[in-house]
Structure formats: C-alpha cells, structure tokens
C-alpha positions as CSV (number, residue, x, y, z in Angstrom):
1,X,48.6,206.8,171.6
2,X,51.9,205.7,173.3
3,X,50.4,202.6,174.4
4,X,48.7,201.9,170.7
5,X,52.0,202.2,169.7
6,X,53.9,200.5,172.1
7,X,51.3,197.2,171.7
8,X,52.1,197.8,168.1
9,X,56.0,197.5,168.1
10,X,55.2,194.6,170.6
11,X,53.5,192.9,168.1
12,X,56.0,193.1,165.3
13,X,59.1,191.9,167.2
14,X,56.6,188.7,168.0
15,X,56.4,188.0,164.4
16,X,58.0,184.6,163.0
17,X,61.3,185.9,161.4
18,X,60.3,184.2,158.4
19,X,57.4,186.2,158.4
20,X,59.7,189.3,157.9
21,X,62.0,188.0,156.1
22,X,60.2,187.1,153.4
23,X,58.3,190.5,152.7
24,X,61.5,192.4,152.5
25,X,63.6,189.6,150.4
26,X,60.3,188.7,147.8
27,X,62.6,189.3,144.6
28,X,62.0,186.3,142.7
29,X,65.6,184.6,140.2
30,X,64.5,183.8,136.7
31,X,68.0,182.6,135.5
32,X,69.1,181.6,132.1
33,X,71.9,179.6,130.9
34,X,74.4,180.0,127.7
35,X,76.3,176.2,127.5
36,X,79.2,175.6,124.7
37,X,78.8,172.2,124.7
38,X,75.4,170.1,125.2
39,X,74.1,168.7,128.8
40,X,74.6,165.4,127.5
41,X,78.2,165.2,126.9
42,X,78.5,164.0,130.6
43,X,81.6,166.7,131.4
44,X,81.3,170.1,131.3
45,X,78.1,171.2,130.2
46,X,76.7,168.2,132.2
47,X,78.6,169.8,135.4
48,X,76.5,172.9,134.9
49,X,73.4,171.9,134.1
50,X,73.7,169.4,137.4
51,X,74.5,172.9,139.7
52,X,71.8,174.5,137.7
53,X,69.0,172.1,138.5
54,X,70.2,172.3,142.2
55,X,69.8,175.9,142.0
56,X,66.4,175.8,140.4
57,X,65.5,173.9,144.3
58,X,65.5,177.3,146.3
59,X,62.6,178.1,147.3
60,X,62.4,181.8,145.4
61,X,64.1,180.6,142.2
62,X,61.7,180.5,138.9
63,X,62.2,177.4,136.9
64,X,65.7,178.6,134.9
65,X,66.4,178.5,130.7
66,X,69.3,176.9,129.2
67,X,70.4,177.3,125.6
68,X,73.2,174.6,124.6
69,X,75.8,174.0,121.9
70,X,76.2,178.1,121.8
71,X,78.7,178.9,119.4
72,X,81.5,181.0,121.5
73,X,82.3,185.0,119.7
74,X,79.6,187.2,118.7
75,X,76.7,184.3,117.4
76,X,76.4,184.4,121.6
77,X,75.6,187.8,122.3
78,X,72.1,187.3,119.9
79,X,71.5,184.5,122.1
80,X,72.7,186.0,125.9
81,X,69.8,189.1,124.8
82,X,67.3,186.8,123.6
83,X,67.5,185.7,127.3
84,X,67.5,188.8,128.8
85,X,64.3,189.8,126.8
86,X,62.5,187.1,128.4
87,X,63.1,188.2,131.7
88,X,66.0,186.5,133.3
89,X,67.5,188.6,135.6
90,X,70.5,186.4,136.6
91,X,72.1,185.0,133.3
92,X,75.5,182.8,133.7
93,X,77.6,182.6,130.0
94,X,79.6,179.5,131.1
95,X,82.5,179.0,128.5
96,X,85.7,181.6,128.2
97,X,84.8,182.6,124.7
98,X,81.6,184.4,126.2
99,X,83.5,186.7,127.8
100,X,83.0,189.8,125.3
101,X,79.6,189.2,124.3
102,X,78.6,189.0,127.7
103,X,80.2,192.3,129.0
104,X,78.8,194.1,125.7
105,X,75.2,192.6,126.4
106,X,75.6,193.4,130.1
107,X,76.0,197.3,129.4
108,X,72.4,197.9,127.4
109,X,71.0,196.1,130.1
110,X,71.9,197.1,133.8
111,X,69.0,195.6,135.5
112,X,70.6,192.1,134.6
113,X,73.4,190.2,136.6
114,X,76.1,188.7,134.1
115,X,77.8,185.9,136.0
116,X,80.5,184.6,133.3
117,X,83.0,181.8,134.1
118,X,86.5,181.3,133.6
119,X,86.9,185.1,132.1
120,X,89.1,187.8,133.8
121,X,86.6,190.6,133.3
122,X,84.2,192.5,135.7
123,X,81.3,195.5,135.1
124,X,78.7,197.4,137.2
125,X,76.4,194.5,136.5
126,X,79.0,191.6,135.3
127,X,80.8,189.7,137.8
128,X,82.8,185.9,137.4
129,X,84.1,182.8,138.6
130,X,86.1,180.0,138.1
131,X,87.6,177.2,140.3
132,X,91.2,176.1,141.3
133,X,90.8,173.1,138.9
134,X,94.7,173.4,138.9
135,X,95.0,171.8,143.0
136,X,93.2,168.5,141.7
137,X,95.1,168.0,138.6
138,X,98.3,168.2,140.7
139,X,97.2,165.7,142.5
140,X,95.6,163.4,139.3
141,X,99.2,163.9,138.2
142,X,101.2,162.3,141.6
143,X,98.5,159.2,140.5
144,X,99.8,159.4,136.6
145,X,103.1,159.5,137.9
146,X,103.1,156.3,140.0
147,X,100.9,154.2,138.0
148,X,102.6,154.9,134.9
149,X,105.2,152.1,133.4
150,X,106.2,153.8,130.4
151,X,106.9,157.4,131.9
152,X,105.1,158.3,129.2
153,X,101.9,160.2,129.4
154,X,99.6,161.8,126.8
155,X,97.6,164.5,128.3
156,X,94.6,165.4,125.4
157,X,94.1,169.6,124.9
158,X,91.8,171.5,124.1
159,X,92.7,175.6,123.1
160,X,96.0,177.0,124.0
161,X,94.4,178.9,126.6
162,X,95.8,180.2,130.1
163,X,93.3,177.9,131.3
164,X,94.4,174.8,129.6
165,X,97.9,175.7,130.0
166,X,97.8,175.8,133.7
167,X,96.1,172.3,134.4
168,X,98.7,170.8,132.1
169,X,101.7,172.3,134.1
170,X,99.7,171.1,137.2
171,X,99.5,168.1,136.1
172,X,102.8,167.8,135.3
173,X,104.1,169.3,138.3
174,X,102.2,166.3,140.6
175,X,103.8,163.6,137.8
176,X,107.5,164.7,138.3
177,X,107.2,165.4,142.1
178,X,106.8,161.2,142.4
179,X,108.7,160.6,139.2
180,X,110.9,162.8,137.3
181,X,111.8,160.5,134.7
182,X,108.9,160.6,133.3
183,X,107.1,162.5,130.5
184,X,103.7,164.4,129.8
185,X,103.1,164.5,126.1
186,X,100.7,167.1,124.6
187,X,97.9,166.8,121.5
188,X,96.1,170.1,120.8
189,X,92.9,169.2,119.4
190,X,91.4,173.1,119.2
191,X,87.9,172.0,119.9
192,X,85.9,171.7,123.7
193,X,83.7,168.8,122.2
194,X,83.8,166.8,119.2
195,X,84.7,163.2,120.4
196,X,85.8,162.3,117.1
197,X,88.7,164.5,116.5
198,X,89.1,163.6,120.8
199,X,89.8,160.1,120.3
200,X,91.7,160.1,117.0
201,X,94.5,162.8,119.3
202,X,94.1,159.9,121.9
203,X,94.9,157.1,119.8
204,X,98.1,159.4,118.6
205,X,99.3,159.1,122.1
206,X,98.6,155.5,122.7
207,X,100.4,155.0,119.8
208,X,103.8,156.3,120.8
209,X,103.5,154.5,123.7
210,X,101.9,156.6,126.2
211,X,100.3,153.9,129.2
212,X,98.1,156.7,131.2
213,X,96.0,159.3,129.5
214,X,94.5,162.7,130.6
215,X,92.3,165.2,128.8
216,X,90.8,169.0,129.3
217,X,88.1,167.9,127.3
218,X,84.3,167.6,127.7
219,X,83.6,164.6,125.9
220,X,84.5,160.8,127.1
221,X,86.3,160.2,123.8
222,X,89.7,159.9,125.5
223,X,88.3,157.3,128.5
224,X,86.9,154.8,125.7
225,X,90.4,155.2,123.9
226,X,92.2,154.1,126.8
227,X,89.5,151.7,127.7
228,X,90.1,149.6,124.2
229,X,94.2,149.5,124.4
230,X,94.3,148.6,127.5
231,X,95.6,152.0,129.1
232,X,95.1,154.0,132.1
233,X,92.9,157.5,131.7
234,X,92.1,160.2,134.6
235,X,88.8,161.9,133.3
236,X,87.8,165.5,134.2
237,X,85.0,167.4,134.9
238,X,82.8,164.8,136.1
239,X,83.1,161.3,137.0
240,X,83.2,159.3,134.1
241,X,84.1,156.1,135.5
242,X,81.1,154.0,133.3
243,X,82.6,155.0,129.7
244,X,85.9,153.5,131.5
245,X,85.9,151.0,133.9
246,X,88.8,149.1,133.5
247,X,91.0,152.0,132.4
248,X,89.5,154.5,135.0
249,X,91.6,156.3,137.9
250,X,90.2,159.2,139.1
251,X,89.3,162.6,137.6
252,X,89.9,166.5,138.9
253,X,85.6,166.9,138.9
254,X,83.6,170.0,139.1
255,X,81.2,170.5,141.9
256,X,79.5,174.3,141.2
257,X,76.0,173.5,142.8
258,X,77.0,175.2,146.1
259,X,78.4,178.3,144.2
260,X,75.5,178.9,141.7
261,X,73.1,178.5,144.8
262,X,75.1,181.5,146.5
263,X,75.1,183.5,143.8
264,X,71.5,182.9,143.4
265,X,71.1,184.5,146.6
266,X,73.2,187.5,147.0
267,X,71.0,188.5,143.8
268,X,67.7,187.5,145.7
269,X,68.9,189.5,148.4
270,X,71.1,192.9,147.0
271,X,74.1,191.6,148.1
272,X,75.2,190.8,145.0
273,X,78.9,192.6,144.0
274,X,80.7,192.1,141.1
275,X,83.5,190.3,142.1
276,X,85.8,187.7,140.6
277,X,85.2,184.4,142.3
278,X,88.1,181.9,142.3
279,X,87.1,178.9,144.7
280,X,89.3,175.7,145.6
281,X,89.5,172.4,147.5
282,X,88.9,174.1,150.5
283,X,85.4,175.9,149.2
284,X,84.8,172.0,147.5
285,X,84.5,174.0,144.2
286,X,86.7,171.1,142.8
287,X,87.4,167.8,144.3
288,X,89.0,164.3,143.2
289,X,87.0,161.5,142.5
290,X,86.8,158.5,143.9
291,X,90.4,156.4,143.2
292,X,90.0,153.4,141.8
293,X,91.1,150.2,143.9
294,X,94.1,149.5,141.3
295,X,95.9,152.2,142.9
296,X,98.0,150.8,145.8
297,X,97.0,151.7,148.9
298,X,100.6,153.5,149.8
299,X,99.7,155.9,146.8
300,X,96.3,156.6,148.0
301,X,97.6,157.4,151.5
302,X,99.9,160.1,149.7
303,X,97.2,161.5,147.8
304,X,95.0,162.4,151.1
305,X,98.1,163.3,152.5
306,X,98.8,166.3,149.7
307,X,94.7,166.9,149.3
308,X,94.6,167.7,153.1
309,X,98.0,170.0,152.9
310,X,96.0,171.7,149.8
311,X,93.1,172.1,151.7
312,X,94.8,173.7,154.4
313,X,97.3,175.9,152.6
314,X,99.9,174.5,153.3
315,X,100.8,172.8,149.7
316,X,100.8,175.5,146.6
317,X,101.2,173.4,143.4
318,X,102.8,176.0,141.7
319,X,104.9,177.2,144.3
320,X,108.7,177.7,143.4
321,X,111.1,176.9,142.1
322,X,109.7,176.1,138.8
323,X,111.5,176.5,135.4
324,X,109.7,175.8,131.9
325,X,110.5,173.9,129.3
326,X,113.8,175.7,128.1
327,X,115.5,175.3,131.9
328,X,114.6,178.7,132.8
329,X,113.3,180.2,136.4
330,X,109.9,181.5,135.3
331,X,108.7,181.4,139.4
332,X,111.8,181.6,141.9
333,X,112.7,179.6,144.8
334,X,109.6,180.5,148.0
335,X,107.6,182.4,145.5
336,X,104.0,181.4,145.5
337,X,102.6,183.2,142.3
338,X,100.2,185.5,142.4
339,X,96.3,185.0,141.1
340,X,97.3,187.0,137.8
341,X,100.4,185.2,137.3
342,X,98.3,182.0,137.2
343,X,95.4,183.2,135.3
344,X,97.6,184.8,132.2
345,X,100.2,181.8,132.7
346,X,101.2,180.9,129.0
347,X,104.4,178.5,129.7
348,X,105.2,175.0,129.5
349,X,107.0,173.3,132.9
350,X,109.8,171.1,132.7
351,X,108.7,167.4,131.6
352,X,105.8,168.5,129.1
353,X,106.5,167.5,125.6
354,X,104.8,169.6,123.1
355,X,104.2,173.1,122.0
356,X,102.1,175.7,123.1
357,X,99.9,177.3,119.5
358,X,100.2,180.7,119.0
C-alpha cells in the first residue's frame, strides 16, 4: 500500500501544471455590460467596449453582453437584473450615475460581482474603479498652455461632478504652470453625449476668442468645431485624431483592457475582493496620445520630462500650494491631497473662468 501510494503522489507531481490548474480554476466569466453612451461614439463607450472585446480573448471568458445608451438613475437597475438573469456573473455598470442601481441590484443577488466605475461605493459583492485621468490632463494642459496665442482656452463640460471638476483644475493647473497669463474658460453642457448641444457650447468658446479647445465629453463634436475655425482641440478618451487632423494635439486617452482582463481573473480564480481600484500613468490605466508634430520639439521634450516624473512619483498635479478661484488656500504649501480629497473635490483653481452648477 505505501508503495501504491507513493507511485501515486509520484504521478501527480509529474503532471503538466496546466493540467492542474485548470481542474481547480474551471469557473467560466459570462460578463455583461451597462454603457451610457453608444460604442460608436468613438470616446468613452468606444474605450469600453475596446477593453471589453480584449477581455472576451481569455481563454475561460464566455462571449460577454453589452446593453448601450442606458439611461443613468433607476431605468438602469431593470436593465443591470435583466443581465444578471441571464447569467452573467461578472457585470461592470460603467457610468457614475450607475452607482445606486448597481449597489441595490448587487444585494438580491450575491452570487454576482458588481464592478462599477468612477463611483465611491463598495459591498460584499460590489467593488469599483476608476483611473487618474487627472495626471494626463495636467499634462494636455502644459500643451494648451504653450500652444495657445490668445491665453484663452475653452475647456467643454459635461456635469458638475467631482469627476469633471478635477480634470478641469488639472488641466488648468498644467496651463498656468507654463503660462500664467492665460485663461481656461468653462461651458457646462449637462449631457455625456449629444454632439449637437457639444458643438454649439464649442462654437460659444471659439467665439470669445478661445484658440485651443478641450472637452470631458464622449462625442467628437468639439474636435470638428475646432477643426472648421481653424483652432487647436486636445480630445479625450480616445484618440480622435481623424475627426481633427489639422486642429488635433493630443488627448488624455483611456486604456482599461489590461484592468478588465484582471478583474476577469481574480473572479475566475476567487481572488476577487471588493476593493476601490484607482490606477494611473504608472499602471498605463491612462496615457497621452501621440503629440502632434505642430508642437515644437522643446515642448515635447517637457512633456516626457513631467510624464516620467508622474510616472515615478515624483510630480503630484495637485500638490500644494493651490488656492481656487476666490485667492483662497484650499491645499497648503507640501500637502499632497489625499484620495478622498480628490475624489469629493468640488472647487475651481485659480485661472478657470466659469461657475461650478449646483
């Protein structure tokens, strides 16, 4: 008997570790998707649906479900449990306005993982993430700031949310540390996607005079403003470059196929937590794209310069001293704020223009 069972422990340490491994991680990831906007509107949505089709490549992920143009509130959670009753056990909500529904779905259904982005809010079973979007606007804004003529530049909103609030201060942050003459002007246009209402706020700024344009926006609308007057733009979320190729600069751009892959597999495997995930430069959660060859070559040094500092920690966009609008100290001298500071942040920085909506 000892030799039967010594030939028999011989035998299973001589199996392939695939072999193994395989019959003790066999969970399969059906995954659904919730999207504000649709995959075709070449920013945000598009940058999800990209990661999601890259996620769909592992080799124990079921061809995944995406429902677009969701309205954000309570119209979502009829759609997140329509999901969830077709058997996706790993469901991303991928707008802010999700965050409620998800959460109130996510208790009458345990044996789902909730993965909701840009939300502040965590369960047994509900975990999210988000990216440091705000380290590549500071550095679209050092790009603003030199190319600009007019030191005036109209920056395109979307809601009044910490979110929104923090790129624009970013932003503004990289404009006035290469030139603090000039100006970031603000248009709220309360919407994610609906390029009409996007380029009419866009021809507002070009109007007063604004030469460069930026937008937290999903649609192209504000590139194809600046493309017909003859401005600058800096995109975001993706690489929009073709809608603009004249007036294009760069863009702060999304990159989540490496973090919806992990995710994927922590579920696959059980080491799933819910935690909040907040990746940067450093993770390659958010990147620059490409600069244009209209930017001189001395500005493009000093963009890898400050992308490399970011990288390595040693360049905080937000660290102090930084006053807001009014000339106040809202983060002292050597204070680098904390992760809640930033994510609840709901002030304007010296140099922006505008008003935040209450």
């Amino acid at each position: 008997m000892k030799r039967f069972a010594l030939l028999t422990l011989t035998l299973m340490l001589a199996l392939p570790l695939s072999a193994t491994s395989v019959e003790a991680n066999d969970k399969r990831i059906k995954a659904g998707f919730i999207y504000v906007g649709p995959v075709g509107d070449a920013g945000w949505t598009y940058s999800h649906d990209q990661a999601r089709k890259e996620m769909e490549a592992l080799p124990f992920v079921e061809p995944s479900t995406y429902i677009e143009s969701v309205p954000e509130g309570a119209e979502s959670a009829r759609v997140i449990t329509g999901l969830v009753r077709k058997g996706h056990n790993l469901v991303f909500t991928t707008s802010f306005g999700y965050m409620d529904a998800t959460l109130d779905v996510a208790k009458r259904n345990k044996d789902v993982v909730f993965m909701h982005c840009s939300g502040y809010k965590t369960a047994e079973n509900v975990g999210n993430y988000f990216g440091r979007m705000y380290e590549p606007r500071y550095l679209t804004g050092i790009v603003a700031g030199k190319m600009t003529k007019a030191n005036r530049i109209g920056y395109v909103a979307a809601f009044p949310i910490p979110e929104v609030i923090r790129g624009i201060n970013a932003f503004t942050l990289g404009v006035r540390s290469v030139n603090p003459k000039a100006e970031v002007r603000v248009v709220w246009t309360q919407t994610w996607f609906d390029p009409g209402i996007e380029r009419d706020a866009a021809d507002s700024l070009l109007d007063v005079g604004a030469d460069v344009l930026t937008m937290h926006q999903d649609a192209p609308a504000t590139l194809q403003a600046a493309e017909a007057r003859g401005a600058y733009v800096i995109g975001y979320n993706t690489d929009m470059r073709s809608f603009a190729p004249n007036a294009f600069l760069t863009a702060p751009v999304w990159n989540w196929g490496p973090l919806y892959s992990r995710i994927a597999r922590d579920v696959q495997d059980g080491t799933w937590k819910p935690e909040s995930i907040w990746w940067g430069m450093q993770q390659d959660l958010v990147r620059l794209a490409p600069l244009n060859d209209k930017i001189p070559a001395e500005v493009k040094l000093l963009v890898e310069e400050k992308t490399e500092a970011i990288k390595a920690g040693k360049l905080h966009p937000f660290a102090g001293p930084i006053k807001d609008q009014n000339g106040e100290t809202q983060i002292a001298a050597g204070v680098i704020p904390t992760d809640g500071d930033l994510l609840s942040m709901s002030f304007f920085v010296e140099g922006v223009q505008g008003t935040i909506p209450k």
